[in-house]
Structures are given as structure tokens and as C-alpha cells.
C-alpha atoms as one frame of an Amber mdcrd trajectory, in Angstrom:
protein
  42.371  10.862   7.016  43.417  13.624   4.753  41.284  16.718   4.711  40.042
  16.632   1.466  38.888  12.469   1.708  37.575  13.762   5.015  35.438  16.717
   3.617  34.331  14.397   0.742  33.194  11.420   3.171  30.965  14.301   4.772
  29.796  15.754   2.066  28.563  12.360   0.888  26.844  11.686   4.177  25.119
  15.173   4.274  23.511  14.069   0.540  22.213  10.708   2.316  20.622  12.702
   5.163  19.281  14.933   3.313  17.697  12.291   0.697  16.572  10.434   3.733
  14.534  13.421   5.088  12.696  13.747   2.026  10.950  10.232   2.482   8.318
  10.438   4.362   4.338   9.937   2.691   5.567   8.359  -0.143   7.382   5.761
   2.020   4.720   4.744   4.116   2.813   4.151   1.613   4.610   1.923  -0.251
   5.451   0.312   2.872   1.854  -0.058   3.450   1.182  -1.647  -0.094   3.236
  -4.570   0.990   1.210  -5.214   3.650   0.199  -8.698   4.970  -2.180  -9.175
   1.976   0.466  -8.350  -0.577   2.619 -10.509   1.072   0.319 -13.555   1.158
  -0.733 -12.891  -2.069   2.879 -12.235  -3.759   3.844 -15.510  -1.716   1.231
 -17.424  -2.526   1.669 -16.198  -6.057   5.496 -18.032  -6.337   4.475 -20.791
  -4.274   1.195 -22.096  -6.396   2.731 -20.724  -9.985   6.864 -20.594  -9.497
   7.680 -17.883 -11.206   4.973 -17.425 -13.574   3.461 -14.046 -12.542   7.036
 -12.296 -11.971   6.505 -10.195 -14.677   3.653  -8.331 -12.662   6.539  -6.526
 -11.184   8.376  -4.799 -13.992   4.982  -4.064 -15.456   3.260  -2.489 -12.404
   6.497  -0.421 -11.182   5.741   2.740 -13.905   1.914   2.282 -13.081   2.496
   2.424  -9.547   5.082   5.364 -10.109   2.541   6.711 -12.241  -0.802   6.660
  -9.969   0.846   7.914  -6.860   2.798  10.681  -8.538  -1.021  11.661  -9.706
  -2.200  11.132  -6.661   0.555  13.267  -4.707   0.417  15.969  -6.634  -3.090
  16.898  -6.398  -2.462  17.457  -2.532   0.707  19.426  -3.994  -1.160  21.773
  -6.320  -4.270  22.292  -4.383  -3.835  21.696  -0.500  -6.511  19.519  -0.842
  -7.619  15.616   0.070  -8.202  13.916  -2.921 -11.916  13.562  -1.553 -12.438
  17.526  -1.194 -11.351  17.543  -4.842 -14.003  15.009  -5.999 -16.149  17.442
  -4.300 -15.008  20.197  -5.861 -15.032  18.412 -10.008 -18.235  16.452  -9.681
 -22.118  17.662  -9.458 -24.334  16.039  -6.792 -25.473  12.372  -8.462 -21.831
  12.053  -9.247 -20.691  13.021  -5.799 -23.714  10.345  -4.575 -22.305   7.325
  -7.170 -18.936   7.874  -5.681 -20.205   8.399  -1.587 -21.453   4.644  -2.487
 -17.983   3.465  -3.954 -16.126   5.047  -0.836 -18.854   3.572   1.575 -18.070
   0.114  -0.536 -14.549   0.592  -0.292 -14.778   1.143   3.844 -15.929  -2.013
   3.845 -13.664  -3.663   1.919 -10.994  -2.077   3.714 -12.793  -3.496   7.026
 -12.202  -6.686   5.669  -8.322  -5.833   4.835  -8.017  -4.387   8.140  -9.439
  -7.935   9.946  -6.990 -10.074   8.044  -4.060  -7.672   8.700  -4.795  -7.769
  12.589  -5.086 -11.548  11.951  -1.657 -11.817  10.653  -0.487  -9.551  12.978
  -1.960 -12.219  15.908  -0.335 -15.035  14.143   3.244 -13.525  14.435   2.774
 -13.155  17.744   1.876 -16.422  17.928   4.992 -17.507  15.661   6.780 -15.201
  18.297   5.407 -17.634  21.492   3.520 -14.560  22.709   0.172 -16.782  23.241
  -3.364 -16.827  20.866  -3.141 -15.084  17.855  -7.177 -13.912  18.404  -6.010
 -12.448  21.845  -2.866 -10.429  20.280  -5.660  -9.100  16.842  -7.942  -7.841
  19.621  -4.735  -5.902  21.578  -3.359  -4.598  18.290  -6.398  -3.272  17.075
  -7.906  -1.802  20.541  -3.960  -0.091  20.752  -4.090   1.414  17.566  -7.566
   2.680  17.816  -6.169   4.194  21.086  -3.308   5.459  19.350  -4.631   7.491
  16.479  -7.411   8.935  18.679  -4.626  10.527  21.085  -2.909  11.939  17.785
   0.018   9.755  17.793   0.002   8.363  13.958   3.645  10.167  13.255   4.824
   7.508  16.556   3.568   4.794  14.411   4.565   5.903  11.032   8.161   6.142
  12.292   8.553   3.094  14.549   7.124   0.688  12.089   7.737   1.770   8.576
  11.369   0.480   9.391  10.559  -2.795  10.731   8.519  -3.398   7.286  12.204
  -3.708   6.203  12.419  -6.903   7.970  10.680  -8.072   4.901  14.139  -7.282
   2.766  14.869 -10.630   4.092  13.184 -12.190   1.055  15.606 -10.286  -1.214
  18.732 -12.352   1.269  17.167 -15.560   0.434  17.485 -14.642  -3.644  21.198
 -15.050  -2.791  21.387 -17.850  -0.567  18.712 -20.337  -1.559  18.836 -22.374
  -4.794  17.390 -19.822  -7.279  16.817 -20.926 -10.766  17.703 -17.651 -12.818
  17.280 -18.661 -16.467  13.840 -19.395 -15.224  13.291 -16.041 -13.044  14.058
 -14.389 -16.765  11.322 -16.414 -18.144   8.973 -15.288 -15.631  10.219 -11.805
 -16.239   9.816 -12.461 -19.734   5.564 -13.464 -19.911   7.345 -16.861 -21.320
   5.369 -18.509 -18.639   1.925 -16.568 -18.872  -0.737 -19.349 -18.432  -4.607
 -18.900 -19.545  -5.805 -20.774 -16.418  -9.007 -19.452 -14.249  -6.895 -20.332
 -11.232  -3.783 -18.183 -12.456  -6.270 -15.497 -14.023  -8.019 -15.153 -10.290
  -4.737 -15.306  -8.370  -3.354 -12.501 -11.033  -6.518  -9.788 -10.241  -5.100
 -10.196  -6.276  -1.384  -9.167  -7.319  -2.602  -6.285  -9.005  -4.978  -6.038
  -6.756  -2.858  -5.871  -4.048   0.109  -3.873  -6.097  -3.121  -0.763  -6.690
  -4.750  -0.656  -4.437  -7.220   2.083  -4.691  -7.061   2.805  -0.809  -3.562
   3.732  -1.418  -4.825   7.076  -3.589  -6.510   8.604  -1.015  -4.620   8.343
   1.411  -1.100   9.431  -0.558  -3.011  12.808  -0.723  -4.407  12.454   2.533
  -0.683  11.961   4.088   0.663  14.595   1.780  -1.404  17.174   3.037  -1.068
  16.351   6.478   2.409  16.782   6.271   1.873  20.306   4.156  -0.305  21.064
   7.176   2.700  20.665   9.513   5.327  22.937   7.838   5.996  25.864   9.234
   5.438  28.151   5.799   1.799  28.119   6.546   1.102  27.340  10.042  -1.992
  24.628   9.704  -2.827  25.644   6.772  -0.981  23.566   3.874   0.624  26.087
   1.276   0.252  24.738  -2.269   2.362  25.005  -5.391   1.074  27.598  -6.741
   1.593  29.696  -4.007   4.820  28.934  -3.385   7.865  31.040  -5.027   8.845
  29.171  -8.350  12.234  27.517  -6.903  10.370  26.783  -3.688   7.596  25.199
  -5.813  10.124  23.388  -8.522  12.477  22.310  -4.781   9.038  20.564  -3.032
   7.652  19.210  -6.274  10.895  17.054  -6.722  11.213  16.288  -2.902   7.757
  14.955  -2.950   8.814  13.016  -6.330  11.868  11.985  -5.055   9.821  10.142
  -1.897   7.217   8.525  -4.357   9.267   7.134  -6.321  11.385   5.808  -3.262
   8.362   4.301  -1.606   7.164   2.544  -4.987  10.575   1.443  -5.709  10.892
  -0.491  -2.739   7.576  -1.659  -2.549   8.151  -3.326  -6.111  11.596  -4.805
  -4.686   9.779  -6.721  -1.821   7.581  -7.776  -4.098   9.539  -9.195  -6.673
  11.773 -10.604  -4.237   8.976 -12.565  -2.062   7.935 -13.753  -5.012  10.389
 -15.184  -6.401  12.316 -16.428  -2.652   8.559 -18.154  -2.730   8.992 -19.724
  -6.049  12.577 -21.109  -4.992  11.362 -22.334  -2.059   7.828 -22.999  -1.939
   7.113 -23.375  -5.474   9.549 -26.004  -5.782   7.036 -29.065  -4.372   4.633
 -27.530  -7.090   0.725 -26.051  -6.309   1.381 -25.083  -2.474  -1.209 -23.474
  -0.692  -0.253 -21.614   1.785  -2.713 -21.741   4.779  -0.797 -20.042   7.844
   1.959 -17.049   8.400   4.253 -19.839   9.402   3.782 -21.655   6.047   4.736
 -18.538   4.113   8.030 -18.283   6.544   9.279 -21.666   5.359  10.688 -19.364
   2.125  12.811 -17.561   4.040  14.468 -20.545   5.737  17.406 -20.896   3.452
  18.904 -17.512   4.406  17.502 -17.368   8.072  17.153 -20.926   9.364  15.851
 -21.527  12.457  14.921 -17.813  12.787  12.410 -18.000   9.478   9.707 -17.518
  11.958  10.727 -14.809  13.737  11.808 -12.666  10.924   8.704 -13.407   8.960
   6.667 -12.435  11.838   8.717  -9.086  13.002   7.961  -8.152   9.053   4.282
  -9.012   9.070   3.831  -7.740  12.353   5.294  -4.181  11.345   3.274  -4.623
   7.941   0.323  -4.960   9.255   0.405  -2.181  12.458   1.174   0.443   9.466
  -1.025  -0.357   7.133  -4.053  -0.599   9.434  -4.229   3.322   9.867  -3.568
   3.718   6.538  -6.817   1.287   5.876  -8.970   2.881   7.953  -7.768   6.279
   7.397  -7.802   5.811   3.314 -12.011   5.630   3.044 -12.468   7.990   6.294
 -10.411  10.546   4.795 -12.406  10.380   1.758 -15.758  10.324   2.443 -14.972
  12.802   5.511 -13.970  15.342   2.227 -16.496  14.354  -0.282 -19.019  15.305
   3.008 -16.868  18.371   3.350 -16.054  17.758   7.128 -12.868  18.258   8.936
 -10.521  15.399   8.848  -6.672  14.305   9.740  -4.751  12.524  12.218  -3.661
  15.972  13.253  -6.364  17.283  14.372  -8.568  16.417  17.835 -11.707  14.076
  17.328 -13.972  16.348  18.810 -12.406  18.712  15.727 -13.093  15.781  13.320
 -15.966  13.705  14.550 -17.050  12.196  11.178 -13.293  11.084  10.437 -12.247
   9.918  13.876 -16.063   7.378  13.909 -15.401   6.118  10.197 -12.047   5.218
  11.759 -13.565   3.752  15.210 -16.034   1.534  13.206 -13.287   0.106  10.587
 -10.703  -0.781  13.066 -13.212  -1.863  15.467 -15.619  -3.669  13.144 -11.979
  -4.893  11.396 -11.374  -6.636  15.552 -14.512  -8.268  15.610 -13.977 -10.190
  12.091 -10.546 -10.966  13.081 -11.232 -12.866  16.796 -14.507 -14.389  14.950
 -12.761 -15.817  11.371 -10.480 -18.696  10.651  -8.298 -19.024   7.867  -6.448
 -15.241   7.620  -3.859 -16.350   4.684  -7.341 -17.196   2.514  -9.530 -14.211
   3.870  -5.730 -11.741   2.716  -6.133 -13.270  -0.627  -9.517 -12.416  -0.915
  -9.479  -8.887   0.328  -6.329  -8.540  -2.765  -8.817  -9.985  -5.592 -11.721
  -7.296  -4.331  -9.169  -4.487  -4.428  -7.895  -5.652  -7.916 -11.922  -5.129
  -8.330 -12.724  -1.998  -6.978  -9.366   0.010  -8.434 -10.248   0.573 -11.602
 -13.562   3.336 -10.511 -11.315   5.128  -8.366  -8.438   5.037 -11.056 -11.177
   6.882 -13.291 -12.353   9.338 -10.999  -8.755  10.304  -9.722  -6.961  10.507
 -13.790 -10.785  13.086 -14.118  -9.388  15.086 -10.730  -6.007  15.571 -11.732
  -6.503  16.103 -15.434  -8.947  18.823 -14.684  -6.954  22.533 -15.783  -9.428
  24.428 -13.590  -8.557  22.162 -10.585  -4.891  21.283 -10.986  -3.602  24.776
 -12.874  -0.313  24.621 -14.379   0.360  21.090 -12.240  -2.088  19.439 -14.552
  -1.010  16.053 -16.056   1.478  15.661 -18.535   1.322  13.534 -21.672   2.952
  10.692 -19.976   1.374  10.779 -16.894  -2.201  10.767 -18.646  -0.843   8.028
 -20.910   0.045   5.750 -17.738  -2.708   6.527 -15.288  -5.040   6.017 -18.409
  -3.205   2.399 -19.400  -3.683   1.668 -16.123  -6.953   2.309 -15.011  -8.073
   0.459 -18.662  -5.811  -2.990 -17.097  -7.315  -2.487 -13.766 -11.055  -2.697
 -15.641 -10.406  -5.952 -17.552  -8.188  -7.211 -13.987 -12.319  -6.152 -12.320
 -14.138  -7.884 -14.831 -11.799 -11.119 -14.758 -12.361 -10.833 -10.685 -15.945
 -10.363 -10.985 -16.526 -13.262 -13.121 -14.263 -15.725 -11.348 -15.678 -15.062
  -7.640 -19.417 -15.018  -8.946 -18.749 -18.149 -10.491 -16.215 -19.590  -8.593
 -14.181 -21.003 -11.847 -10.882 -19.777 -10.088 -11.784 -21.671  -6.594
């Protein structure tokens, strides 16, 4: 190979290095977000409606890029959890209002965490490894063993890679029978229907798409991994300390990894949904009641080996985003208390942290060997998020709009304009999901 071509063919692999080091937070937590109740919910989605809600993904990619940017950066300009800075902006009944939310949310979460370690049993089971309840009950007991030893980095890296298993949905797009003028109508809101049943379904996509566990902990994981540079020893350095080019260098980094990690967790969802809508969708109003239901979609491009992909992907969904359930609320509440917190440090070092994290996980294994139906129970848990979001929407676009808080790293017209769109959507998406489980008018 000629010298130059050579030198060239390096350079261009030194670039993809170095833009792979940069991901890190940002893509675990958009790995996270498609988690087994975002993918239940997306498939369910394209099986029950074909490709009617598809154009939740176009629309939710800037609010996603949007809300975690905000979220990042207020670990970037302050060093701090985005729980220490609700501390920090809001008086003490505030501070009390929003202890309740959090507490609310840790529940909620507990509930997320069950089905995930559900889903997690039945692709073990789809694997032949023996009872689903058995493998929920090992999964969670591990990871509870895991964290409190200080390992979260081993799981971060081993499994935020086999959540690309779930790519294989974007495959079947090119092998199975896809309808495209009628993808573009989905795309388009040509399809939009004004039924409870879509309504309800709808509040879990965006439920599941924002989730408002997903704000804490992208400042939460951001810090931690401040924390671990070497520029300030345990101590994370913030912008403005930083010299300007260092400052402007990290800033884009940590952009650069957002944007990844939201990117990609759009893709998967667009493509489950419509490789479910191709698939699924095509025998009209499926309900999907079991993981091996929702891996009939990817049967066109994987065959006899639907199962096992399907359950490598929800397996590695669900072992990542169960931390980052439990770790979401305990981080919070652990900094609106003004405790210690992070996977970094010991338990004895964090003892209000590491026993909000105990009694999620664990209270998450005891719903999970004691409840049937996981693929309704996912659903469920999206429709409360798609609840919840819109409080914690508010009370993050107050943090990071605050001068006196957020200095020069304040937001910009266009990211108040976004996170403030947003948080209005998630309201009305609340108020539809309110109304349809009190009255059951979606059921």
C-alpha cells in the first residue's frame, strides 16, 4: 500500500478511536432508554397500530437531544448531581414537594426494574436456560452484588454493546416485506388516530422515549465520570474552572456522546417499530403477551435464531438499565438529602445511596418472581413514566436556566425553546395518561 493511502487509512482510524472514546454517559443512557419497556412498548406500538405512531420518532429525537444536553451540562458547569442542584435552587417546601416526586418516582422505577428482571428471566428462558422467575431472582441478587463491590464500569462496558443486538430490528427493515409508501405515512401524522386505545398506548412511547429517570442519572453518570479524571483527583473539575479550550474541548466531547447515545436510541426505536409493523402488525391488533411473541418480528432476517437474538438484546437491555433504574431516584434523593452518593464510592461512604439502591433492586426481585404477565406490567411502567416526566421536565428546564446556578453555561434560546416544548407535550401526554388509567377508556 503506498505510503500516503497508508498514512490516510490511519489517520482515519485514529478519528474513529478517538470519537469512540468520547462515548461513554451519553451512550449508556440511551442504551438504557431502549430498555425492555421501550422495546415492548415500541413493539407493541407497530404490532397493535402498523405504523401509525412512527412519527413519535422524528418528533422526539430534538427533544431527547434537547433534555439530555440540559441535563449533561448541569453536571458540566457545576460538578454537581442534578439532585444537589435542586437543593441548591429551591427553598425547603419546594425541596419537600419534590423529595415526594423522587420518593414516587423510586417506586415507579421499582416497578420498571421488576418487569426488566422479568424480561431478562424470559430470555433466558427463550435461551433454554430453565424458569424465567429463577433467572429474575439471579439477575437481580448479581447485580445488587455487583454495584455494592463497585463494579458498575464492568457492567456499563460488557452490556452496553450487547444492547446492539437490538440493531437486528433495523436488518429486518431490509429483509422483510416493508411497505415504504406507508412507513412515510406514518412518518408523515397521515395516520394519527383519535382513539383512547392509540391515545393510551402513545403516553407509553413517550413515556418510554423521556423518561424522567433518564435526567438524573445523565448528570449522575456525568459526574461520576468527571470524578474519575485525573485533572481533579475525586473531585470533578467543572467548566468554569477549566482553561477556555479545555472547557470549549469537554463541552463538545460530552455533546458529541449525547447526541450519539440519543441518536441511536431513536434508530432502535424507529426500527422496532416499524420491523413490528411489517411483521406483527400485518395480522392487524396483536397483542403481544410474551418476549417470544415480540421475537416473531425479527424472524424474517434471523429465522430460526429470532429467539435468541431477541433475547441476547433484551437480556443486555435490561442488566444495564437496572442500575441505571435504581441508581436514577437514589442518586437524587441521596443529593436533594445532601448525602454522599456514586457507584464510585464504598457503601459504608454512601449509606443512604447504596439502601435506596438495595430496596429498588431488591423490592424490584420480589415483584418480578411474584407477577405474571411482564410484556403488560413493561407497558404499564412506560404510560406512568409518560406521567411522571413532565414535573421533573419543569424542575430540571428551572435548574439549568438558573444564571446564578449554571453561569455562562446557562441555556440558550433553543435549548429553552425545546426543553420548554417539551416539558408542555409531556403535561398534556400526563393528563391523557391520567385520565385513561383512572378510567380505564384505553383498556
Amino acid at each position: 500500500m503506498p505510503q500516503e493511502a497508508l498514512a490516510e487509512a490511519r489517520s482515519k482510524e485514529s478519528r474513529v478511536r478517538r470519537y469512540l472514546g468520547l462515548l461513554g454517559p451519553g451512550l449508556v443512557t440511551g442504551a438504557a432508554d431502549d430498555d425492555a419497556s421501550g422495546v415492548a412498548t415500541y413493539a407493541q406500538a407497530g404490532a397493535s397500530f402498523s405504523n401509525a405512531m412512527l412519527w413519535a420518532a422524528p418528533v422526539t429525537l430534538p427533544m431527547m437531544l434537547a433534555v439530555q444536553e440540559i441535563s449533561d451540562r448541569t453536571a458540566l458547569a457545576t460538578g454537581e448531581s442534578l439532585g444537589t442542584l435542586i437543593r441548591r435552587k429551591f427553598s425547603r417546601k419546594p425541596r419537600i414537594v419534590i423529595g415526594i416526586l423522587i420518593v414516587a418516582l423510586l417506586v415507579a422505577n421499582t416497578l420498571n426494574i421488576a418487569a426488566d428482571l422479568m424480561a431478562v428471566g424470559q430470555g433466558m428462558q427463550l435461551l433454554g436456560a430453565g424458569p424465567d422467575q429463577l433467572w429474575a431472582a439471579i439477575a437481580g441478587v448479581g447485580i445488587v452484588v455487583t454495584l455494592m463491590s463497585g463494579s458498575f464500569g464492568v457492567i456499563a462496558r460488557a452490556f452496553k454493546w450487547l444492547c446492539l443486538s437490538l440493531l437486528g430490528y433495523v436488518a429486518v427493515l431490509f429483509a422483510a416485506d416493508v411497505d415504504w409508501p406507508d412507513v412515510l405515512a406514518g412518518l408523515a401524522l397521515a395516520q394519527f388516530q383519535w382513539s383512547w386505545d392509540y391515545l393510551e398506548l402513545l403516553v407509553g412511547v413517550l413515556g418510554t422515549t423521556i423518561s424522567p429517570y433518564l435526567f438524573f442519572w445523565q448528570s449522575a453518570h456525568r459526574v461520576e465520570e468527571m470524578r474519575a479524571e485525573e485533572l481533579g483527583g475525586r473531585w470533578p473539575i467543572a467548566l468554569p474552572d477549566r482553561d477556555g479550550p479545555a472547557a470549549r474541548q469537554k463541552l463538545r466531547a460530552a455533546r458529541a456522546d449525547v447526541f450519539t447515545g440519543m441518536v441511536f436510541s431513536v434508530l432502535v426505536m424507529f426500527a422496532i417499530m416499524a420491523a413490528s409493523a411489517a411483521t406483527l402488525g400485518k395480522a392487524g391488533g396483536v397483542t403481544i403477551a410474551s418476549a417470544a411473541d415480540a421475537a416473531k418480528a425479527l424472524e424474517p432476517v434471523a429465522g430460526p435464531a429470532a429467539q435468541a437474538l431477541f433475547a441476547i438484546g433484551l437480556i443486555g437491555a435490561g442488566i444495564l438499565a437496572i442500575p441505571v433504574l435504581a441508581g436514577s431516584a437514589s442518586v437524587g434523593l441521596s443529593g436533594l438529602l445532601g448525602t454522599r452518593w456514586g457507584f464510585d464510592r464504598r457503601p459504608r461512604k454512601a449509606r443512604v445511596f447504596y439502601g435506596l439502591l438495595v430496596v429498588g433492586i431488591i423490592g424490584g426481585v420480589i415483584l418480578a418472581v411474584t407477577l405474571d404477565d411482564p410484556m403488560g406490567l413493561l407497558v404499564f411502567v412506560a404510560i406512568i413514566n409518560g406521567i411522571a416526566a413532565a414535573p421533573f421536565l419543569i424542575v430540571t428546564m428551572l435548574v439549568s436556566g438558573d444564571r446564578k446556578i449554571m453561569g455562562a453555561y446557562v441555556n440558550g434560546r433553543v435549548a429553552a425553546t425545546i426543553g420548554w416544548a417539551t416539558a408542555a407535550l409531556m403535561a398534556a401526554a400526563g393528563v391523557v395518561g391520567v385520565w385513561t388509567t383512572l378510567t380505564g377508556t384505553g383498556s
